[in-house]
C-alpha positions as CSV (number, residue, x, y, z in Angstrom):
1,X,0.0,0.0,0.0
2,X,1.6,3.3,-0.9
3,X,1.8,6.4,1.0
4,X,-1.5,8.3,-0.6
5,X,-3.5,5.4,0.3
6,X,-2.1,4.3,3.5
7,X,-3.1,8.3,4.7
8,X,-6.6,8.1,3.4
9,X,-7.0,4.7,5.3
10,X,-6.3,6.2,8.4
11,X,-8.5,9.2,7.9
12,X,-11.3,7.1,7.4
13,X,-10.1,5.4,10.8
14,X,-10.5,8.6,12.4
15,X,-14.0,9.6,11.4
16,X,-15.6,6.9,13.7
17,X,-13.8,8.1,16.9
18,X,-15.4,11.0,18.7
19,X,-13.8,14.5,19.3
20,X,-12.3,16.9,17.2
21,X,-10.3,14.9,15.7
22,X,-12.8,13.5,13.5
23,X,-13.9,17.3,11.8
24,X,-10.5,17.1,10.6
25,X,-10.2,13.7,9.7
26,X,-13.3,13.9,7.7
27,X,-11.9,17.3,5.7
28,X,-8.9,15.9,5.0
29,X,-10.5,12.8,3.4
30,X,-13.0,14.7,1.5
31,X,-9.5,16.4,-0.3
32,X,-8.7,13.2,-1.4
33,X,-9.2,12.1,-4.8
34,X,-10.0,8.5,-5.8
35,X,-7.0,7.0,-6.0
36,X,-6.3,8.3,-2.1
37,X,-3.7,11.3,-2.9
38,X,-4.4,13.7,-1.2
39,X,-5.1,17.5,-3.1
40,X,-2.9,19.4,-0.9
41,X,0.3,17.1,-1.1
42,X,3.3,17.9,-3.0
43,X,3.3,16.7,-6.4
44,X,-0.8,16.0,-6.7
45,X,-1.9,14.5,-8.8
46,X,0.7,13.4,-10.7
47,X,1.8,14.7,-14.1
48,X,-0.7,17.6,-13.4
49,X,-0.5,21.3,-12.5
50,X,-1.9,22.1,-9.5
51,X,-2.2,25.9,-10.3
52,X,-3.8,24.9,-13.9
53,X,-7.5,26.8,-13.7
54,X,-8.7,24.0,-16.2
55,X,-8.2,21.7,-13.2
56,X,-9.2,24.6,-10.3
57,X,-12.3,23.6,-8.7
58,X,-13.3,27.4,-7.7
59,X,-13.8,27.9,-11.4
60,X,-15.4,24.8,-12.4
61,X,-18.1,25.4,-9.4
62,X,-18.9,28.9,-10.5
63,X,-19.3,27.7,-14.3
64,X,-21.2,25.0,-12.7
65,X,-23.4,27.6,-10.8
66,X,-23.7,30.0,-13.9
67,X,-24.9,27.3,-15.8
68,X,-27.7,25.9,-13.2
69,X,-28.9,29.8,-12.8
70,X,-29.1,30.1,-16.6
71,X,-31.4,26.5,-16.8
72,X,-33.1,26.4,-14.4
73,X,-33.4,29.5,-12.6
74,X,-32.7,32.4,-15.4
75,X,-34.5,35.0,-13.7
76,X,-31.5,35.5,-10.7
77,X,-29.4,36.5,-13.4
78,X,-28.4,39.8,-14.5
79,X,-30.4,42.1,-16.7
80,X,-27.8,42.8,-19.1
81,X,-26.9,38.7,-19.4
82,X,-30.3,38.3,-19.9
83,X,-31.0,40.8,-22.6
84,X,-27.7,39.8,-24.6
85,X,-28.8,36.4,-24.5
86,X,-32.2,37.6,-26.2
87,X,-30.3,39.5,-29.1
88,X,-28.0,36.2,-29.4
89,X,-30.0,34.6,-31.9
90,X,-31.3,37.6,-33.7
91,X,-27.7,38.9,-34.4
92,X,-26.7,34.8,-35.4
93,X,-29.3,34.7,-38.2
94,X,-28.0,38.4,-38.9
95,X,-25.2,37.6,-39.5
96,X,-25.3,33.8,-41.5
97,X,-27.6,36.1,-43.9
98,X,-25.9,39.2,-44.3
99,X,-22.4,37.5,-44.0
100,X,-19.5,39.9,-44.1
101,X,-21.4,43.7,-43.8
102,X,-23.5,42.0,-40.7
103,X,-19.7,40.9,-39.3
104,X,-18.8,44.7,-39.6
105,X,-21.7,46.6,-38.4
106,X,-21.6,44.1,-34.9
107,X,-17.7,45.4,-34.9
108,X,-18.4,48.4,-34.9
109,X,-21.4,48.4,-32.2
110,X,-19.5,46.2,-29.8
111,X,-16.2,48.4,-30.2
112,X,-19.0,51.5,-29.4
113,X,-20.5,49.9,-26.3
114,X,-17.3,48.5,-24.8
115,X,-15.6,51.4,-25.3
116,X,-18.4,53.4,-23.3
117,X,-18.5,51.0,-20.7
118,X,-15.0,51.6,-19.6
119,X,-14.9,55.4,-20.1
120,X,-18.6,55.1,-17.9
121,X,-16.8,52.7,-15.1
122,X,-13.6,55.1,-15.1
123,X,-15.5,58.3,-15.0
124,X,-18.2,57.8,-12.7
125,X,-17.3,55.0,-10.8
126,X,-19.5,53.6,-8.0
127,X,-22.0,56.5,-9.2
128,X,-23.8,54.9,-11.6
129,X,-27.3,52.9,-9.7
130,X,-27.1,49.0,-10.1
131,X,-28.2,47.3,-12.6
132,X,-27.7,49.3,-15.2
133,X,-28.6,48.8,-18.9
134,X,-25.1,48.0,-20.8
135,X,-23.8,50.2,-23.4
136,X,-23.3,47.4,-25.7
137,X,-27.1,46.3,-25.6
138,X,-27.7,50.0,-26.8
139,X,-25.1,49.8,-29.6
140,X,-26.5,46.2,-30.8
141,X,-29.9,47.2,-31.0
142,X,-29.6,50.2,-32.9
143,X,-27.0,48.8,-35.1
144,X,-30.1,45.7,-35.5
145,X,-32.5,47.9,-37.4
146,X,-29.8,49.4,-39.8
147,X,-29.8,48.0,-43.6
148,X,-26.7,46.3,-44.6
149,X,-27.1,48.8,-47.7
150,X,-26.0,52.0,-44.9
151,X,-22.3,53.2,-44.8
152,X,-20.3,52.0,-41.9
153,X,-20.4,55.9,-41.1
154,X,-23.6,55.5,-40.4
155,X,-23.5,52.9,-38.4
156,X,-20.6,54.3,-36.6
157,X,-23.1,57.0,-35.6
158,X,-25.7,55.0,-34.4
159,X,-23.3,53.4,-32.1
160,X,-21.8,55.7,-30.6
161,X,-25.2,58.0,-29.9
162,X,-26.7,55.0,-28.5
163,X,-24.1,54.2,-26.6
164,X,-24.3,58.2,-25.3
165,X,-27.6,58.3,-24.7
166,X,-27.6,55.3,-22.3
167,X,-24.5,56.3,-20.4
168,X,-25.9,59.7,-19.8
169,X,-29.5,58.1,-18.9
170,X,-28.4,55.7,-16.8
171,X,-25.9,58.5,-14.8
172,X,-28.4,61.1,-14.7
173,X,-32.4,59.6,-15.3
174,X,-32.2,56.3,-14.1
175,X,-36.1,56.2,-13.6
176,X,-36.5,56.8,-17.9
177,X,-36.2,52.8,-18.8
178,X,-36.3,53.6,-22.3
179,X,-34.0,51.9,-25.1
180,X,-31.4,54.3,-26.1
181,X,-30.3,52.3,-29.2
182,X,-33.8,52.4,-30.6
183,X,-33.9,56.4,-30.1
184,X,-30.6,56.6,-31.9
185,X,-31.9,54.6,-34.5
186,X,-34.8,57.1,-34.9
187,X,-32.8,60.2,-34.4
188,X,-30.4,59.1,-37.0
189,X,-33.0,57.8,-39.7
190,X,-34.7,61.8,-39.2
191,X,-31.4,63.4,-39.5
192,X,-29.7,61.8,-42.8
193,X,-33.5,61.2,-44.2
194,X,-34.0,57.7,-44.4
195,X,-29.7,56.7,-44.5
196,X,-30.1,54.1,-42.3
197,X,-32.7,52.2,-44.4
198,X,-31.0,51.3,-47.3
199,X,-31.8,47.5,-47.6
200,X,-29.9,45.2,-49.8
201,X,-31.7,41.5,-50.9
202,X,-29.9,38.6,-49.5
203,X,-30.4,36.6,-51.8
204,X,-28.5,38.4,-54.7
205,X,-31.5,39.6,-56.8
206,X,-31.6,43.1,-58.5
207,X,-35.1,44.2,-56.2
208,X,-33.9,45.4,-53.1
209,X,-37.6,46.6,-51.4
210,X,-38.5,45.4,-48.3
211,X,-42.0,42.5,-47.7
212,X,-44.0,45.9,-47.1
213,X,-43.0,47.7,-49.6
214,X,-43.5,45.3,-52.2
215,X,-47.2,44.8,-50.9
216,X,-48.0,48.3,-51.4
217,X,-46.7,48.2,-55.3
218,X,-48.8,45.5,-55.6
219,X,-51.9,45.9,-53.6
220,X,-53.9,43.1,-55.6
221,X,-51.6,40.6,-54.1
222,X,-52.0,40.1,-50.4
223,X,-49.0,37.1,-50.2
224,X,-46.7,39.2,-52.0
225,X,-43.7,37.5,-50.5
226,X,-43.3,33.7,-49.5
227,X,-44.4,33.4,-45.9
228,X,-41.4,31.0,-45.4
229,X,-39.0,33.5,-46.1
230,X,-40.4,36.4,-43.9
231,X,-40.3,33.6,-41.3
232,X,-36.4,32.3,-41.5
233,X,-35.8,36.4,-42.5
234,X,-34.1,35.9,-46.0
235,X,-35.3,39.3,-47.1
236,X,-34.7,42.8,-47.3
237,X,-34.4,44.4,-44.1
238,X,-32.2,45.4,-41.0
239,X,-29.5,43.3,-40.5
240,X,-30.6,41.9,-36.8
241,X,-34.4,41.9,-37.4
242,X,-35.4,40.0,-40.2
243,X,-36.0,36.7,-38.9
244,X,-39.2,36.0,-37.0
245,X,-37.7,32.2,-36.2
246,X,-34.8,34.2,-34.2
247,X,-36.8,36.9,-32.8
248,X,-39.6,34.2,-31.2
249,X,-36.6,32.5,-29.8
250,X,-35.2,35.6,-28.1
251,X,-38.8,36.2,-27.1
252,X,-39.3,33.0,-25.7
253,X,-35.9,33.2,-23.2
254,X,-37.5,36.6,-22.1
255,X,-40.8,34.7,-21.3
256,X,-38.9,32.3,-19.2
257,X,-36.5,34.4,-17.8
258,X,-39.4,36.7,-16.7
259,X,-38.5,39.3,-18.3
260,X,-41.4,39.5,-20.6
261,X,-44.5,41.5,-20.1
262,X,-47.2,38.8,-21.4
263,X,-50.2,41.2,-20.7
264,X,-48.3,44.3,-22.9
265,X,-47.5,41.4,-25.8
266,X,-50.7,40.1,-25.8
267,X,-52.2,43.8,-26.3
268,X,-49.5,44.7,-29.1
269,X,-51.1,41.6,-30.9
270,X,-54.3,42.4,-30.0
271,X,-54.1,46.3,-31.3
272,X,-52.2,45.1,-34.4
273,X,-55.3,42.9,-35.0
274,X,-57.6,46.1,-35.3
275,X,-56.0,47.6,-38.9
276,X,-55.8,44.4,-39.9
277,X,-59.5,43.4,-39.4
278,X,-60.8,47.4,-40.4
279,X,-59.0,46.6,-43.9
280,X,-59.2,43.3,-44.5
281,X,-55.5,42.7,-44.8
282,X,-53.9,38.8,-44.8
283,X,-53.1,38.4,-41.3
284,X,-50.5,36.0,-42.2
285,X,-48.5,38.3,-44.1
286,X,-49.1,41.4,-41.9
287,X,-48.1,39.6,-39.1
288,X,-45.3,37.3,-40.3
289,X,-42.7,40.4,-40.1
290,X,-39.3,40.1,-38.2
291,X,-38.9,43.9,-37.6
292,X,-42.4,44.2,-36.2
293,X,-42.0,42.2,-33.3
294,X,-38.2,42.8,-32.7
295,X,-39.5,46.3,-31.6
296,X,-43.1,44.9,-29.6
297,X,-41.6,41.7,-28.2
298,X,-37.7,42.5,-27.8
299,X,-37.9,46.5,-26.8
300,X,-41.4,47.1,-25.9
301,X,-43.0,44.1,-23.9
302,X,-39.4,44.3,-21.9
303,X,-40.6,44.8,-18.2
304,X,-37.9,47.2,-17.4
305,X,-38.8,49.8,-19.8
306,X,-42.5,49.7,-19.0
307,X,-44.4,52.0,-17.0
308,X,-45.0,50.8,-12.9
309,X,-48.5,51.2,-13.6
310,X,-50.2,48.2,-14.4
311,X,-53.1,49.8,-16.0
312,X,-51.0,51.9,-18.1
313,X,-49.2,48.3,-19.5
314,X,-51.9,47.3,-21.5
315,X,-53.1,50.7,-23.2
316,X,-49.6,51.4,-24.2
317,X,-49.2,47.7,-25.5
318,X,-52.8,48.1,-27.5
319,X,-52.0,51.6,-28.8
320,X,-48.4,50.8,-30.1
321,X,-49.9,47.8,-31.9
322,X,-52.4,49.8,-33.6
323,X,-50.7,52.6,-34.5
324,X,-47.5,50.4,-36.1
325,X,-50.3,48.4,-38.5
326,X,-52.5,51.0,-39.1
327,X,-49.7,53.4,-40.4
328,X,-49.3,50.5,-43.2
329,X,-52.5,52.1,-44.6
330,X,-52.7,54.1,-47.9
331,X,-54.4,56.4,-46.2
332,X,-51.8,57.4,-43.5
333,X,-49.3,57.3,-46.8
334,X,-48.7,53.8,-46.7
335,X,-45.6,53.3,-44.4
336,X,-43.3,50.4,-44.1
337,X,-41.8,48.1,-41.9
338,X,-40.0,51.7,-40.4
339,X,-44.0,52.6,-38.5
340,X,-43.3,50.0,-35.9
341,X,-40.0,51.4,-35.6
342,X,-40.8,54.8,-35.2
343,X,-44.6,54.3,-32.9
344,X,-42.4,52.0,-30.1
345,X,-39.5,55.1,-30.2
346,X,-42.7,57.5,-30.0
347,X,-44.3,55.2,-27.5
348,X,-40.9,54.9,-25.0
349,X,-40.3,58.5,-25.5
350,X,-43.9,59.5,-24.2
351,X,-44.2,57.2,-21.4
352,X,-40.0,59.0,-20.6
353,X,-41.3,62.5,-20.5
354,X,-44.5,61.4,-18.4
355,X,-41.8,59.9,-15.9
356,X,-39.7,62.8,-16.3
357,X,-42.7,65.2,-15.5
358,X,-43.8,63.5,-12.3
359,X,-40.4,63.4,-11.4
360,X,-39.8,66.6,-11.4
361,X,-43.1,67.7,-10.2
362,X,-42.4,65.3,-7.2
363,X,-39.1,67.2,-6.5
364,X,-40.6,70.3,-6.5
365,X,-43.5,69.4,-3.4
366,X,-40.6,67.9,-1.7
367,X,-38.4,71.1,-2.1
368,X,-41.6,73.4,-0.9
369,X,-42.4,71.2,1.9
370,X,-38.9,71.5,2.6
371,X,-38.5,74.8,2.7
372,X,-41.6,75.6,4.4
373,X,-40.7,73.4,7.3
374,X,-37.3,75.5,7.5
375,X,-39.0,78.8,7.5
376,X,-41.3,77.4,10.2
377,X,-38.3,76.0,12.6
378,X,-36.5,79.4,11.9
379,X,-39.8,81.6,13.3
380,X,-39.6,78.9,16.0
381,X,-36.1,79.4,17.1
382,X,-36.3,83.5,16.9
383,X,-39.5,83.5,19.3
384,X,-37.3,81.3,21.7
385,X,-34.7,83.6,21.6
386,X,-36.8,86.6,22.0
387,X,-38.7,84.3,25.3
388,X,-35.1,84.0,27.1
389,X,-33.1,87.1,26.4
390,X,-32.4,88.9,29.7
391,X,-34.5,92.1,30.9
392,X,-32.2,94.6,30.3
393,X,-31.4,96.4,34.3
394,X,-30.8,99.9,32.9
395,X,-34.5,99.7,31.6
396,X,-35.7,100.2,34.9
């Protein structure tokens, strides 16, 4: 018998006796592997390193832990893992249909977002509230509803006001849980009049118009496009949204990581519904669009940039779907795919200024009620004074 297991033979000796002894019997034989060598001897195991983190069981138990959170209890993780792993298989199927310009536009966002998260941690370190929405979730989503048609430049400046915008929300207006990227997006698209939407056909052909488009050139036909194509997204579009198979996914992890607002999705369906019945539109085809419910499942039915009233939930989720179908209508000019787009922008940036306004009309009693309640202890204080100054004896 060698000396490794002639030591763990003798530890398990020691268990049965009573004292202290046995605590420290027992730890030292739970350090033993199962050949008897004992972790913390010289030389364990043999032909290994000891130091090697492939082999260090701190790091194999918090992979271990990460893991079990992520299967089985996803909503204890953080809400910026949570949200990246949401825009994982959007930006995949981005970028297996787009190829090389989808490869260059995520460059540039995750350059953008990682580059404002250190200047953010370096600047106002400890400042910034906890959790915070990352600067790279920003940059992704507004580089997502870009065409791969748009200049880099243009993407480049998306980025980088996305990434802006949340650092300086986040720092300053925490309460506004709005998506910056999907404002830059907006602010951009006004700006350089329609820049960002230049969509290119993945497939190669010469007609680079996007499902909606197309439907309004040809009005007679209400399956303009193939329904299986809108579905796996291999179709004009922006570069992260196309694909309704990827965007259900990511839907479906923030349903089970309860991140989801069911009641606001269910009422974006529900006021989409209302065009589409007034009309009587294909509900396959009006429906079946990647961009539509990357902005009303992904941005808008996200519970942390929803109101805190419950009543107001619904409304905004019934209003937003309604507005983003019904601007599809010749009579409201006949927009495209960018109406949802723009309605959930319009619809964060309302429900932002309403928080903003009771905000600062909340600050304002409190600085009133303030400063009455010092102008009252002041008058308190000088009749005190006046009560217990001493008669003066030259008075008299």
């Amino acid at each position: 018998m060698d000396g490794g297991n002639a030591s763990a033979f003798a530890a398990m000796a020691a268990i049965n006796r009573v004292g202290p002894t046995a605590k420290v019997a027992r730890r030292r034989l739970e350090s033993c592997d199962k050949r008897g060598y004992f972790i913390d001897a010289p030389g364990w195991p043999p032909g290994r390193d000891q130091g090697s983190i492939a082999y260090n069981p701190l790091v194999l138990a918090r992979v271990a832990s990460w893991l079990d959170r992520a299967a089985f209890s996803p909503d204890t993780l953080p809400d910026d893992l949570v949200i990246g792993m949401a825009l994982t298989p959007p930006v995949i199927a981005g970028l297996v249909i787009f190829k090389l310009p989808a490869v260059e536009m995520l460059a540039i966002a995750l350059i953008a977002g990682i580059a404002a998260q250190l200047v953010s941690r370096l600047l106002w370190r400890g400042l910034i509230p906890k959790p915070e929405t990352s600067p790279i979730i920003a940059a992704v989503v507004g580089i997502a509803l870009i065409g791969v048609g748009a200049p880099l430049l243009i993407s480049g400046e998306v980025a980088v006001l996305a990434v802006v915008l949340e650092v300086l929300r986040a720092r300053y207006t925490p309460a506004v849980r709005a998506q910056a990227g999907l404002f830059a997006w907006a602010v951009i698209t006004l700006a350089s009049r329609g820049a960002t939407m230049a969509w290119v056909n993945p497939n190669g052909g010469t007609n680079n118009a996007e499902p909606i488009a197309i439907w309004h050139l040809l009005p007679s036909d209400p399956m303009p496009v193939e329904p299986v194509h809108l579905y796996v997204g291999s179709e004009p579009g922006p570069v992260f949204a196309t694909s309704l198979l990827a965007i259900a996914v990511g839907i479906a992890w923030l349903a089970y990581a309860r991140r989801l607002s069911p009641v606001v999705a269910l009422c974006f369906l529900l006021g989409a519904l209302v065009p589409i019945a007034v009309y009587h539109w294909d509900f396959v085809f009006q429906l079946d669009n990647g961009p539509l419910w990357f902005v009303g499942g992904l941005i808008l039915s996200d519970r942390r940039s929803l109101p805190s009233s419950w009543a107001a939930r619904p409304i905004l989720g019934f209003v937003a779907g309604a507005i983003s179908l019904g601007l599809r209508s010749p009579v409201y000019g006949s927009r495209g795919l960018e109406a949802a787009l723009f309605t959930v922008a319009g619809a964060q940036a309302l429900v932002g200024l309403i928080v903003v306004v009771i905000w600062a009309v909340r600050n304002t009693t409190r600085r009133r009620e303030r400063a009455r309640l010092l102008r009252r202890r002041d008058e308190q204080l000088r009749a005190i004074n006046r009560t217990e100054e001493p008669a003066d004896p030259t008075a008299a």
